[in-house]
C-alpha positions in Angstrom: -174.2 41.9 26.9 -177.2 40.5 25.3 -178.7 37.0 26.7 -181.0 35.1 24.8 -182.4 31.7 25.6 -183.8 28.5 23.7 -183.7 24.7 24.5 -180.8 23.0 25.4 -179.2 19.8 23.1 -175.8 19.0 24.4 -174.4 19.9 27.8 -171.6 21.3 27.2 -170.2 25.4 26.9 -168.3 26.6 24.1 -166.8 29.9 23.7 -165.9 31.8 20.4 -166.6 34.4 17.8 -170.2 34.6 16.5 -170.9 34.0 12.7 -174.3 34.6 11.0 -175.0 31.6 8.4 -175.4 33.7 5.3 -177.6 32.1 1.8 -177.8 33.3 -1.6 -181.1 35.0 -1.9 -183.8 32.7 -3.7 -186.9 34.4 -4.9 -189.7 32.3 -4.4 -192.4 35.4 -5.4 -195.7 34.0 -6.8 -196.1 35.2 -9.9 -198.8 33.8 -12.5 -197.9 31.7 -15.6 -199.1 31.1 -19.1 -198.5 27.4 -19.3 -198.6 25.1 -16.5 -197.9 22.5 -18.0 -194.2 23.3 -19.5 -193.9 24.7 -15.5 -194.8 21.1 -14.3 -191.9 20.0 -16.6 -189.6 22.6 -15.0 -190.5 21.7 -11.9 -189.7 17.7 -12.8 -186.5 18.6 -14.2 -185.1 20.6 -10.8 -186.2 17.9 -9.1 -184.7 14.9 -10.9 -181.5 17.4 -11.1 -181.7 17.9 -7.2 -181.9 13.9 -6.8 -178.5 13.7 -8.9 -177.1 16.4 -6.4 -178.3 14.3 -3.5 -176.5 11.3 -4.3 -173.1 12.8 -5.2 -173.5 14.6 -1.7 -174.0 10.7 -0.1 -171.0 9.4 -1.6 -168.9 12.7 -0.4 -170.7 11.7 3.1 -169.8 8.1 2.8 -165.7 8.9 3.2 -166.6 12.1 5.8 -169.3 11.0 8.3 -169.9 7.1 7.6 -172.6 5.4 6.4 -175.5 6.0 9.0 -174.9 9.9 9.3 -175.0 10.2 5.4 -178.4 8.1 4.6 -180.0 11.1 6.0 -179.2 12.3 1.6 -181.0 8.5 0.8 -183.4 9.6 2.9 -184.1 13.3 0.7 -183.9 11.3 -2.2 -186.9 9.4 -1.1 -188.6 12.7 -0.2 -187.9 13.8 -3.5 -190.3 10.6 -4.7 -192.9 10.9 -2.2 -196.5 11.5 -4.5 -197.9 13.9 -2.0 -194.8 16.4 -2.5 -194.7 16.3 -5.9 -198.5 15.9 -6.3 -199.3 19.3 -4.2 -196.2 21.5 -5.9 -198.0 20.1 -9.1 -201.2 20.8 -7.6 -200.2 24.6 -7.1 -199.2 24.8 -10.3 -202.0 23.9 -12.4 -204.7 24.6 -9.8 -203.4 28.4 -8.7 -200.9 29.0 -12.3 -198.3 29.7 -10.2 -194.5 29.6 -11.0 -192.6 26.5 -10.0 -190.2 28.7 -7.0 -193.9 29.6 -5.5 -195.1 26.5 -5.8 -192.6 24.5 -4.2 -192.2 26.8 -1.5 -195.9 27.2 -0.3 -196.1 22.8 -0.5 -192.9 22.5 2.1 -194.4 25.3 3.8 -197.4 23.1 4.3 -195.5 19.7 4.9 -193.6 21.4 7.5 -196.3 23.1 9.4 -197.8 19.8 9.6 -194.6 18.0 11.0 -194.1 21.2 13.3 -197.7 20.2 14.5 -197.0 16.2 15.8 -196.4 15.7 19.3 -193.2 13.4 18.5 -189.8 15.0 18.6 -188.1 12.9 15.3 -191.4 13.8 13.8 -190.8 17.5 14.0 -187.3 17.1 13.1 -188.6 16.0 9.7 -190.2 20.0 8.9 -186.2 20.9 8.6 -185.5 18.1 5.9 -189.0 18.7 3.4 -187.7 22.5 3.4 -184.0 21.3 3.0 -184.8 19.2 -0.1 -187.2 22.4 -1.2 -184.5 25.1 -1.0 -182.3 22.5 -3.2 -184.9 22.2 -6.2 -185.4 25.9 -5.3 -181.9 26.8 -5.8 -182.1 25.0 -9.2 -185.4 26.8 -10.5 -183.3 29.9 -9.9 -180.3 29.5 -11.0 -178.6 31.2 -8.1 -174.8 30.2 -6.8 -174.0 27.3 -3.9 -173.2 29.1 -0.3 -169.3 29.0 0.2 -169.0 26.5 3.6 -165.7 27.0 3.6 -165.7 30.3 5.5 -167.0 29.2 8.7 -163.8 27.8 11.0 -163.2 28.3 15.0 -167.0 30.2 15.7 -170.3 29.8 17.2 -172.7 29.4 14.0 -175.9 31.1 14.2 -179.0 30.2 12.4 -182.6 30.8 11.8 -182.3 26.6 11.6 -179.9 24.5 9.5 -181.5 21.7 7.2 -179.5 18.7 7.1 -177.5 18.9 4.2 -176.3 22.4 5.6 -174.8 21.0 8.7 -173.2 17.6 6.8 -171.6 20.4 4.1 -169.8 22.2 7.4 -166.7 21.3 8.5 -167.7 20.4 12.0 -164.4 20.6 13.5 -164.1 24.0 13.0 -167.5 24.8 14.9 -167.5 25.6 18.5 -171.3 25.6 18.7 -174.7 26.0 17.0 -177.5 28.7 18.0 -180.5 28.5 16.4 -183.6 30.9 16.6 -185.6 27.3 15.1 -185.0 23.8 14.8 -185.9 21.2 17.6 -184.3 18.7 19.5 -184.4 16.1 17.0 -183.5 17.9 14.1 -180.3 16.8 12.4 -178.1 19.6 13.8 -179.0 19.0 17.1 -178.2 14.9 16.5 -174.9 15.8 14.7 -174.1 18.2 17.8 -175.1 15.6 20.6 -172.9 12.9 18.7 -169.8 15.3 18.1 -170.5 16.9 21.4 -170.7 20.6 20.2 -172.9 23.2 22.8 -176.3 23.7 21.2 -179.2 25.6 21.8 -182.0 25.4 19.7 -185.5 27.0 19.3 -184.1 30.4 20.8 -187.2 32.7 19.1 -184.6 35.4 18.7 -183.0 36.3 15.4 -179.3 37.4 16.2 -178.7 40.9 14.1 -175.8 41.5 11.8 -174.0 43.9 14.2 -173.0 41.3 16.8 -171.2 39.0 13.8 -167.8 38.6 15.0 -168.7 39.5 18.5 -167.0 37.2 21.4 -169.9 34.4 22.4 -170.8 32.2 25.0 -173.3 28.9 24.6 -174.2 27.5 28.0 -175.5 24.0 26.6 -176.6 22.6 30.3 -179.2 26.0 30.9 -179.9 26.9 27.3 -178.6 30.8 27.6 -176.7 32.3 25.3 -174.4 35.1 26.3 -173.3 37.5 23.5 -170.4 40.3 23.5 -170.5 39.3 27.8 -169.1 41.1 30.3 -166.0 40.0 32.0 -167.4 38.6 34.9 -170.1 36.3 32.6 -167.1 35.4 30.9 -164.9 34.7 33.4 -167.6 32.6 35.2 -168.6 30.5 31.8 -165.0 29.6 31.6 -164.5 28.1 35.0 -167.8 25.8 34.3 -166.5 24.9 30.9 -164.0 23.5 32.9 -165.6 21.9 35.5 -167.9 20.3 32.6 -165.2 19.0 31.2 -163.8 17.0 34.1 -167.8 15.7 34.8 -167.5 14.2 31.4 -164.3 12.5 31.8 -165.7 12.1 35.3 -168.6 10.1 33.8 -166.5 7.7 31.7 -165.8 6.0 34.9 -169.0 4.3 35.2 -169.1 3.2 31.8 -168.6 -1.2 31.7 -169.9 -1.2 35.7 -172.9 -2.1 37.0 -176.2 0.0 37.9 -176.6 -0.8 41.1 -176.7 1.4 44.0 -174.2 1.3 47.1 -177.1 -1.2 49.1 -176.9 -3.7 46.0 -180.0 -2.6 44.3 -179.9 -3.1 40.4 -181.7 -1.4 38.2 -181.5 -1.7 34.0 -180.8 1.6 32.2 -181.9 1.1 28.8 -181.8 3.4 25.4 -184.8 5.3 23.7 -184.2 4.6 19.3 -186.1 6.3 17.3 -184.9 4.5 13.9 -182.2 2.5 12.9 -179.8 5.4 12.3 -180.0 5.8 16.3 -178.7 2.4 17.0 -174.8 3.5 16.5 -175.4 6.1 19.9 -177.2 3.7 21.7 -174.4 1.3 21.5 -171.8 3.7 22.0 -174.1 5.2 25.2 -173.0 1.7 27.0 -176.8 1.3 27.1 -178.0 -2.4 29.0 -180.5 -2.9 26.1 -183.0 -0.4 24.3 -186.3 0.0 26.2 -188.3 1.6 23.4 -187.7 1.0 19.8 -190.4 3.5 18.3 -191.6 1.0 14.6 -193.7 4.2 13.5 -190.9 5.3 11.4 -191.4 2.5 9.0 -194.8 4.0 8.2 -194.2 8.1 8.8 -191.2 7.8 6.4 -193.3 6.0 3.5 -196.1 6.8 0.9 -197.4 3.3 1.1 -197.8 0.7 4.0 -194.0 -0.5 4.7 -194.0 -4.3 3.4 -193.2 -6.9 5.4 -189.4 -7.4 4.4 -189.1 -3.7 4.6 -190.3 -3.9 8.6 -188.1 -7.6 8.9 -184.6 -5.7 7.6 -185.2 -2.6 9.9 -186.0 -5.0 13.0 -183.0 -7.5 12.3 -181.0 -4.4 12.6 -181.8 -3.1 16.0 -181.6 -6.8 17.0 -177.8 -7.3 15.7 -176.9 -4.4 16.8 -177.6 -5.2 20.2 -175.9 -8.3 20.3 -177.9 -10.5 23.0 -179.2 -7.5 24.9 -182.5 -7.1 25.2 -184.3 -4.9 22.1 -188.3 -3.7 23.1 -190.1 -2.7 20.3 -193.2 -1.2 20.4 -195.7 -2.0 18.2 -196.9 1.1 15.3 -198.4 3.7 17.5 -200.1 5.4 14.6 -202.8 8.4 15.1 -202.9 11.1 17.3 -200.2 13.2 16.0 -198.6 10.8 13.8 -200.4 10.6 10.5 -199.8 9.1 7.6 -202.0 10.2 4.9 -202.3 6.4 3.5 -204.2 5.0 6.0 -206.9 7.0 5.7 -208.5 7.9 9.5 -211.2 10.4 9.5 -211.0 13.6 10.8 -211.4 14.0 14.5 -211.9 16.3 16.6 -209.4 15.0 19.7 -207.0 12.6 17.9 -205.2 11.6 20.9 -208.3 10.1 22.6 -209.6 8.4 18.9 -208.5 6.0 16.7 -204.7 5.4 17.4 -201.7 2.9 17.9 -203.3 -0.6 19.2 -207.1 0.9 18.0 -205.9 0.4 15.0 -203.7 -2.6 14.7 -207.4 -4.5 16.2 -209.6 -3.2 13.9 -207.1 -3.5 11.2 -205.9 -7.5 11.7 -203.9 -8.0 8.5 -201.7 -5.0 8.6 -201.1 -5.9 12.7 -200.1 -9.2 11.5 -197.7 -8.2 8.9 -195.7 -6.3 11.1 -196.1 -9.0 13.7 -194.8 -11.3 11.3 -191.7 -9.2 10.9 -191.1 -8.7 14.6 -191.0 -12.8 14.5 -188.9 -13.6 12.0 -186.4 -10.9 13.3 -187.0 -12.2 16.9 -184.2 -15.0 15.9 -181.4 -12.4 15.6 -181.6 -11.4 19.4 -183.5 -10.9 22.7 -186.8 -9.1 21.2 -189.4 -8.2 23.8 -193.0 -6.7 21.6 -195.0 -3.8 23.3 -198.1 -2.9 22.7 -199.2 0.8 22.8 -202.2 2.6 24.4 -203.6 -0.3 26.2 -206.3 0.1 28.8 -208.5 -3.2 29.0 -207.7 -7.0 29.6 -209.5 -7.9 26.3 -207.2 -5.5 23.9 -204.2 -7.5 25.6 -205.8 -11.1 25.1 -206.8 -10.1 21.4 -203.2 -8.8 20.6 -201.1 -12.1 22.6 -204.1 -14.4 19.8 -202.7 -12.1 16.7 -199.2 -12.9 18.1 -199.6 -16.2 18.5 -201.7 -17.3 15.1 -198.6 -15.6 13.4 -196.3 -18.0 15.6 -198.0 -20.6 14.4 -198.1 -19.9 10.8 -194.6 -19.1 10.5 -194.0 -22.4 12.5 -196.2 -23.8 9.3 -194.4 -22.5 6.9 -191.0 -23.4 7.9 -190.0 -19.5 8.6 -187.6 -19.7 12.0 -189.3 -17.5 15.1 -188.3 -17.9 18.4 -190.3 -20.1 20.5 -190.6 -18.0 23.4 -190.8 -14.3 22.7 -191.8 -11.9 25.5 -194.9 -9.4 25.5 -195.7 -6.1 27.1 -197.3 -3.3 27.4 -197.0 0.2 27.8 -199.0 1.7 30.7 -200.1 5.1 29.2 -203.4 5.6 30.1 -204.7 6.3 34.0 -207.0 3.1 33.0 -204.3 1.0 32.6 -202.6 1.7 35.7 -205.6 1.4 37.7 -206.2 -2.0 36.5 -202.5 -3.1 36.5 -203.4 -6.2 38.7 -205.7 -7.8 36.1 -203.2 -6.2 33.2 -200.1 -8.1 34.9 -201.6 -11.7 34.8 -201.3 -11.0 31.0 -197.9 -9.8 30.1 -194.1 -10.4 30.8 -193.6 -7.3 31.9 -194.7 -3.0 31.7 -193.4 -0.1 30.5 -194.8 3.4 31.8 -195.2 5.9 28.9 -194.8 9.0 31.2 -195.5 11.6 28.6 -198.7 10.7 27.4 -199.8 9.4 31.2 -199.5 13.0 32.4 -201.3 14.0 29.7 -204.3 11.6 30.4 -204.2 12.0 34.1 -204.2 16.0 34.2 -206.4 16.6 31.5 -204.2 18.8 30.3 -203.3 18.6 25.4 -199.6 18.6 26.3 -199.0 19.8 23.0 -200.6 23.1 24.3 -197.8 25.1 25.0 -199.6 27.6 27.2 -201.0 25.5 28.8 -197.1 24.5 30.3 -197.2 25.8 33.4 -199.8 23.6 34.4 -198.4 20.7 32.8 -196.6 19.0 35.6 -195.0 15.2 35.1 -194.2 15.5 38.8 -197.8 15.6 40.3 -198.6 13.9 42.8 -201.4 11.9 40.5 -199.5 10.7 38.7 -196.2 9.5 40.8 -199.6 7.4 42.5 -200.3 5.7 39.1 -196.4 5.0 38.5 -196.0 3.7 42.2 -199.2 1.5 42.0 -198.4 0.0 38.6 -195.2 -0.8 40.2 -196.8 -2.5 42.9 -199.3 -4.6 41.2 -196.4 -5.8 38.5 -194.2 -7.5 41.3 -197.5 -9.0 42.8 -197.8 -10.9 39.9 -193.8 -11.2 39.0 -193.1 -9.3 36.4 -190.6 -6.5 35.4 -191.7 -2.8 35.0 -189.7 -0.3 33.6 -190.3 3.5 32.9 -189.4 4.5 28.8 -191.1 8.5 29.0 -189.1 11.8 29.9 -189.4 10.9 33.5 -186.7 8.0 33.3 -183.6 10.4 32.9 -184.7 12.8 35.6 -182.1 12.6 38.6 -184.5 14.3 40.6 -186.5 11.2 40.4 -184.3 8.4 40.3 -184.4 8.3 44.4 -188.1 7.7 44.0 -188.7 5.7 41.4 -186.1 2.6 42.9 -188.2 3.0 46.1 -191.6 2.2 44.3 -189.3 -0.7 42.4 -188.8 0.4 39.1 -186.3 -2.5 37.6 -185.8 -0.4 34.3 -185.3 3.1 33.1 -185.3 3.8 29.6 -183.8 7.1 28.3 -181.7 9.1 25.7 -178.4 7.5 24.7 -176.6 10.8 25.9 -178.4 10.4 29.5 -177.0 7.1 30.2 -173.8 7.5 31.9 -175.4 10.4 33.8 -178.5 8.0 35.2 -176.3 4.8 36.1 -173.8 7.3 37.6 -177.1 8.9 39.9 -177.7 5.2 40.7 -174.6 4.0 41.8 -174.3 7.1 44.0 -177.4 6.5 46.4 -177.5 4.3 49.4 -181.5 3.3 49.4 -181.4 2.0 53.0 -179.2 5.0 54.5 
């Protein structure tokens, strides 16, 4: 028996035969040419050829998978647009003479080590999609033959890492579960899994040999391992919990509709994390109170240019109908750090989390805050919109922001544009500068929202994108359970709601603790909903 281990996606265990995910070999060997030029042509053609491809596979994906799993192909199709891919393949081409296959490979190569590189989950997830839409014009440049789908039915796939139009050309109800050596927790697979509820385990570092194809497996989805050709007693064991997992789930369904209270009367909101519009179909189907963090980012990260302001105004409407009166907090961009977008031109620097980032730049930039302030507005009439502000850690940033908001409020007002009248305002409490002057911070604002993830980060001193630096990395320090329980404190004093919208939120081990210090609202993935309300409902806080 060989056990291997990567990061969980969906809690769940399948059992089954392995299968390896075979591809036709494409050569992508640099080799120098005699006429860029006619190779920049080549290059064009593939890629106009792979856009046709793209949108025949979103109309097959239409009937299939519906409408918001299959704009993931709209979404390559715009890649396939984007200047700075085509401008660095061309760039390789004329600069290095180098052969269109070489070309296009070392320029997603690039793109994806820089998306590998950001701190942000869906950020990362997009490293799989520039080399999915690569290996496409790839494919074309050489001429090789499509990979046969149709031989994978009843197994455990595994994978180096499946780009997205891999996993939406599978039949997924004929896979038991996904391994992957790569990939991340926001890659496509790893949404497609969590919403089908197929075991996954991603990001193993192992690549599984050819001799264990066909081989009886075993993906425990709740620890991460992976058992393969196990032993009868692994076996036998992984087979009672795939049943006890199944009764938790249908266990869990009977909290869904009821309250989140706990058995001393207690409420407390459990919210849902969106990253982007195409998240909003989980969070509704989580039986989420309201979303607690709608990241805008997306709007810029996914564009070449600065998103306009009816572009920002459609994807904001959305979220809002969606939710259908339930509250919907978005957070202002939180641009910088590690999310970069080329267009807006930062300098270098040498610690990006601590520079010029999310409400940095909205102040010192006015025009572009307001025009996505002016979007949040007009959408604001669709539904219950509450507007965070990132990275805040003085009075003044806060006061500057609420004048923005309100100039825009007027002007629309001026104009004849409908905005609600009363919109609320918050921030998120990031930074151990914020917490410690929550009591001036809450005469400000409507309410708070504790950023745990980058909080830790600040008050331990500690890049938490330094992976070696994990076992010092500890959310649960005493530090910073402090800043969270004196935020907490100085919010009510002034009568306002604070909620938690970082990893912290959906751990159980927690939950206890953080209704003690009054948290009124936890914010977390759609798939840890029903877990968190049904933690809630099962304590007694005066016991």
């Amino acid at each position: 028996m060989l056990t291997i281990t990567g990061k969980p996606v969906y809690g769940a265990i399948s059992i089954g035969p392995l299968a390896l995910f075979h591809r036709n070999t494409i050569s992508t060997a640099a080799r120098t040419i005699t006429d860029p030029e006619a190779e920049v042509q080549r290059f064009q053609s593939a890629r106009e050829e792979a856009a046709a491809q793209l949108g025949q596979l979103y109309e097959k994906a239409l009937e299939t998978v519906g409408e918001e799993d299959a704009a993931i192909f709209e979404i390559h199709q715009m890649m396939l647009e984007d200047d700075e891919y085509i401008e660095g393949v061309e760039s390789h081409i004329r600069e290095e003479v180098l052969n269109a296959e070489a070309a296009v490979d070392r320029t997603a190569q690039e793109l994806a080590a820089m998306f590998r590189g950001m701190d942000d989950e869906y950020m990362q997830g997009r490293a799989a999609d520039v080399l999915d839409i690569s290996r496409r014009v790839e494919q074309i440049l050489s001429g090789g033959p499509a990979i046969d789908f149709s031989q994978y039915d009843q197994v455990i796939l595994a994978a180096d890492d499946l780009v997205p139009s891999e996993t939406m050309q599978l039949d997924t109800k004929k896979i038991l579960g996904f391994v992957l050596s790569g990939g991340s927790a926001s890659s496509h697979t790893a949404i497609l899994a969590r919403n089908l509820g197929i075991a996954t385990v991603v990001n193993t570092g192992t690549q599984i040999h050819t001799d264990l194809e066909g081989k009886m497996a075993v993906v425990n989805g709740f620890t991460g391992n992976v058992y393969l050709d196990p032993d009868e007693a692994t076996l036998a064991a992984m087979q009672e919990k795939q049943k006890q997992a199944q009764a938790e789930r249908e266990r869990l369904e009977n909290v869904r509709g009821k309250e989140s209270v706990t058995q001393d009367g207690q409420k407390v909101l459990i919210y849902a994390n969106a990253g982007n519009p195409a998240d909003l179909p989980r969070v509704v189907a989580s039986d989420a109170e309201g979303i607690g963090l709608f990241r805008s980012e997306f709007l810029y990260l996914e564009n070449d240019d600065y998103p306009t302001e009816e572009q920002q105004f459609e994807a904001y409407k959305k979220a809002l109908t969606a939710m259908e009166g339930k509250r919907v907090v978005i957070r202002t961009m939180d641009i910088g750090a590690d999310k970069k977008a080329d267009y807006f031109d930062l300098d270098p620097e040498e610690n990006p989390a601590m520079g010029l980032r999310a409400i940095r730049i909205c102040l010192t930039r006015p025009e572009l805050f307001k025009t996505q302030l002016r979007a949040l507005c007009r959408a604001s009439v669709y539904g219950r919109l509450a507007i965070m502000f990132p990275m805040i850690i003085s009075v003044e940033e806060v006061r500057k922001a609420k004048a923005l908001l309100a100039e825009v409020m007027a002007q629309l007002k001026k104009e004849g544009i409908p905005c609600a009248e009363q919109i609320e305002t918050g921030i998120m409490i990031e930074t151990p500068a914020a917490a410690l002057v929550s009591d001036a911070l809450a005469e400000e604002v409507d309410f708070f929202s504790l950023g745990t993830n980058d909080l830790t980060q600040y008050t331990l001193a500690i890049d938490r994108q330094q992976t070696k630096l994990d076992d010092f990395f500890d959310p649960h320090h005493l530090a910073v359970l402090r800043l969270i329980e004196m935020t907490a404190k100085n919010a009510h004093k002034a009568g306002i709601w604070v909620g938690i919208c970082g990893e912290l939120g959906a751990d159980l081990s927690l939950t206890e603790a953080f209704l003690r210090m009054g948290i009124d609202e936890l914010s977390v993935s759609a798939t840890s909903v029903l877990p968190l309300r049904d933690k809630v409902r099962s304590l007694n806080l005066k016991a």
